[in-house]
C-alpha positions as CSV (number, residue, x, y, z in Angstrom):
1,X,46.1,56.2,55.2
2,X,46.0,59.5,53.4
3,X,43.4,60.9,51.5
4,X,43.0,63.9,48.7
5,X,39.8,65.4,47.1
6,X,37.8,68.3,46.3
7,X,35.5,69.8,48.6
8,X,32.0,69.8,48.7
9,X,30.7,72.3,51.4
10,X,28.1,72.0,53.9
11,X,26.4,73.9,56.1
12,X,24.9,73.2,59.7
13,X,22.4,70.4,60.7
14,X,22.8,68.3,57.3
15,X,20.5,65.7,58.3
16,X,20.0,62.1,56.9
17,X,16.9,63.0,54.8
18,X,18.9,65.6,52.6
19,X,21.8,63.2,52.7
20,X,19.2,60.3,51.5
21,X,15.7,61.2,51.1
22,X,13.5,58.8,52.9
23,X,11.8,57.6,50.1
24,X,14.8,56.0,48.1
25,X,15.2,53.9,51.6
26,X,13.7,50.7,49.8
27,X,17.3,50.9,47.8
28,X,19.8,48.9,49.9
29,X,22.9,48.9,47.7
30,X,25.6,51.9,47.8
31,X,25.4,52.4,44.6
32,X,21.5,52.1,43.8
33,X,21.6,55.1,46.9
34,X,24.8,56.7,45.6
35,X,22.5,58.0,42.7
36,X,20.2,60.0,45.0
37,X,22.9,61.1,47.7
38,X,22.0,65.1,48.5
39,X,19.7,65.3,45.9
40,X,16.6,67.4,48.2
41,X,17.3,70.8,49.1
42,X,20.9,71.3,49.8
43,X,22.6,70.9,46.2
44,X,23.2,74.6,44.9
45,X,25.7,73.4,41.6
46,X,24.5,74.6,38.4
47,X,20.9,73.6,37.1
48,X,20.6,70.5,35.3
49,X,23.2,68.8,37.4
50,X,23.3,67.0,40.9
51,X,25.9,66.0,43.5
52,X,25.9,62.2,42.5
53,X,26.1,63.0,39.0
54,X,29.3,65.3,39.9
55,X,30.9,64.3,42.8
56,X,34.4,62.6,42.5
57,X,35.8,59.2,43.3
58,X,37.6,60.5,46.1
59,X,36.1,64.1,47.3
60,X,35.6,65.3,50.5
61,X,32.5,66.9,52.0
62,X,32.8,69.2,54.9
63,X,30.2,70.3,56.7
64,X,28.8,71.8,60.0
65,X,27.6,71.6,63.1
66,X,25.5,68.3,64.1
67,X,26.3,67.1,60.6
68,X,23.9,63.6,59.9
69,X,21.5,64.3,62.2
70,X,18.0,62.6,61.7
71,X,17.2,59.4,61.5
72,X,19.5,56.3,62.5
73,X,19.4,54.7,59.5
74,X,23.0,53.1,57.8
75,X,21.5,54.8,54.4
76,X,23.3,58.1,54.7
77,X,26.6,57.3,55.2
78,X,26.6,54.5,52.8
79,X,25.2,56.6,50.1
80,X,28.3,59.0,50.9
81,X,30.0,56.4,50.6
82,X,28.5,54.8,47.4
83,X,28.9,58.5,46.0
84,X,32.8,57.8,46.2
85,X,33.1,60.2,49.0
86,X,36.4,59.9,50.7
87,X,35.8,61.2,54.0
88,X,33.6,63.7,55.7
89,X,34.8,66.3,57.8
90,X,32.6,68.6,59.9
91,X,33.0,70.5,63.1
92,X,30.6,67.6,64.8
93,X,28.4,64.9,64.0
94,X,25.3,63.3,65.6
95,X,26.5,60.2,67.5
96,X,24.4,57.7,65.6
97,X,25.7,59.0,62.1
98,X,29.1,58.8,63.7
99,X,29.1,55.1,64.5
100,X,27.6,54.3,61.0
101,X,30.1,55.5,59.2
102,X,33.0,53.9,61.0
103,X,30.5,50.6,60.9
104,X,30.6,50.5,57.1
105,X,34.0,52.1,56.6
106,X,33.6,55.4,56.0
107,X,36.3,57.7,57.9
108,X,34.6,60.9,59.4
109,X,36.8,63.6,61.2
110,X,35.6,66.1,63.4
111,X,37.5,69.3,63.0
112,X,36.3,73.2,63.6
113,X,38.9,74.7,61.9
114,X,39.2,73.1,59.0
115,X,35.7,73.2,58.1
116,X,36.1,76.9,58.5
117,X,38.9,77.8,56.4
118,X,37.5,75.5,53.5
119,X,35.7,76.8,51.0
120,X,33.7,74.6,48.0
121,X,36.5,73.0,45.3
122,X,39.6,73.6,47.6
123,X,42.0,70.1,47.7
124,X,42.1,69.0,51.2
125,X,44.9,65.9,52.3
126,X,43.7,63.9,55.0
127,X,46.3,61.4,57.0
128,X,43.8,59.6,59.3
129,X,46.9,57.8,61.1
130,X,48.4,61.4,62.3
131,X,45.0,63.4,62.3
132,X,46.0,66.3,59.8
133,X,44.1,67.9,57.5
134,X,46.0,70.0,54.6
135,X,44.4,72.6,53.0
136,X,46.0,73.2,49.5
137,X,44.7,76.8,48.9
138,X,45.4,78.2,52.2
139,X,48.8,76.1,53.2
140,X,47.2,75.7,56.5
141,X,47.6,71.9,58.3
142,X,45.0,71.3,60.9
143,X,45.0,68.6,63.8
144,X,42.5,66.6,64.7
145,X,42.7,63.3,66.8
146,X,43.6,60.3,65.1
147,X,42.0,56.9,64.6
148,X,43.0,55.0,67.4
149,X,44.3,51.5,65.2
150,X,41.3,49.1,65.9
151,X,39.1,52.1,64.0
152,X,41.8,51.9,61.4
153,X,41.5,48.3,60.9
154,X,37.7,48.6,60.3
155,X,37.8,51.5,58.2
156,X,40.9,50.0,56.0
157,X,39.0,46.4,55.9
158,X,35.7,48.4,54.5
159,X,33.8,48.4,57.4
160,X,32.9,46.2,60.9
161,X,31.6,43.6,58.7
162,X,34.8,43.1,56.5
163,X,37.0,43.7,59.3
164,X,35.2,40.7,61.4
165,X,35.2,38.3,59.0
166,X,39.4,38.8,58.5
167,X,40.0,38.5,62.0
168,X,37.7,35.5,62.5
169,X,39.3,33.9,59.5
170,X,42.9,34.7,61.0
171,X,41.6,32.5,63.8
């Protein structure tokens, strides 16, 4: 599976309340939190606009160190998600934020790297089956480890959920 967007860059320790502010956790759809994704404190686009009103059905964020640190809710990465966020790359993630991404489908690749050579608006491709990143700007190709093909099968089904239900219907 490959995957091409415009970055959105990060810093360090981007934790779930600026992903999704705590009080828009009575929302429980990806869309409904979609509208709200990195709205407090680490947006720095021009005034008047937002992330979620100018993110792109497919755009990549890239971000830092410990990247969705915080709380353990499934809110973050499914308002990243929602947003139409492709992946997220960072040079590492907290553990908790790591798993609930791949739980509801959303590909997250840790690579040093590339996070530094990106810079906000390049076009990064992503093959998740061979663990490249391509940075269009630079001509640079980064390796990270792939998705071993059980992850693959959750993220391509759309997450754990999805991916059970197709193999216990297979059954």
């Amino acid at each position: 599976m490959k995957l091409q967007g415009s970055v959105w860059k990060y810093g360090d320790n981007i934790d779930t309340d600026a992903i999704i502010p705590a009080r828009y956790l009575n929302m429980s759809t990806a869309e409904e939190l979609a509208q709200h994704c990195m709205e407090d404190g680490v947006w720095d686009g021009p005034p008047g606009t937002s992330f979620a009103t100018s993110v792109q059905k497919g755009d990549i964020i890239v971000g830092g160190e410990n990247f969705g640190c915080g709380s353990s809710r499934e809110h973050a990465p499914l308002a990243i998600k929602g947003a139409g966020v492709s992946c997220v790359v960072a040079e590492s993630f907290a553990r908790i934020f790591y798993r609930n991404s791949i739980n509801i489908g959303l590909p997250i690749l840790s690579c040093p790297e590339a996070v530094e050579a990106a810079e906000q608006g390049d076009t990064l491709t992503v093959d998740l089956e061979a663990g490249t990143i391509a940075n269009a700007r630079t001509g640079e190709v980064y390796t990270t480890s792939p998705f071993p093909p059980f992850i693959m099968g959750i993220i391509e089904a759309g997450g754990l959920v999805s991916y059970t239900r197709e193999r216990l219907s297979k059954e």
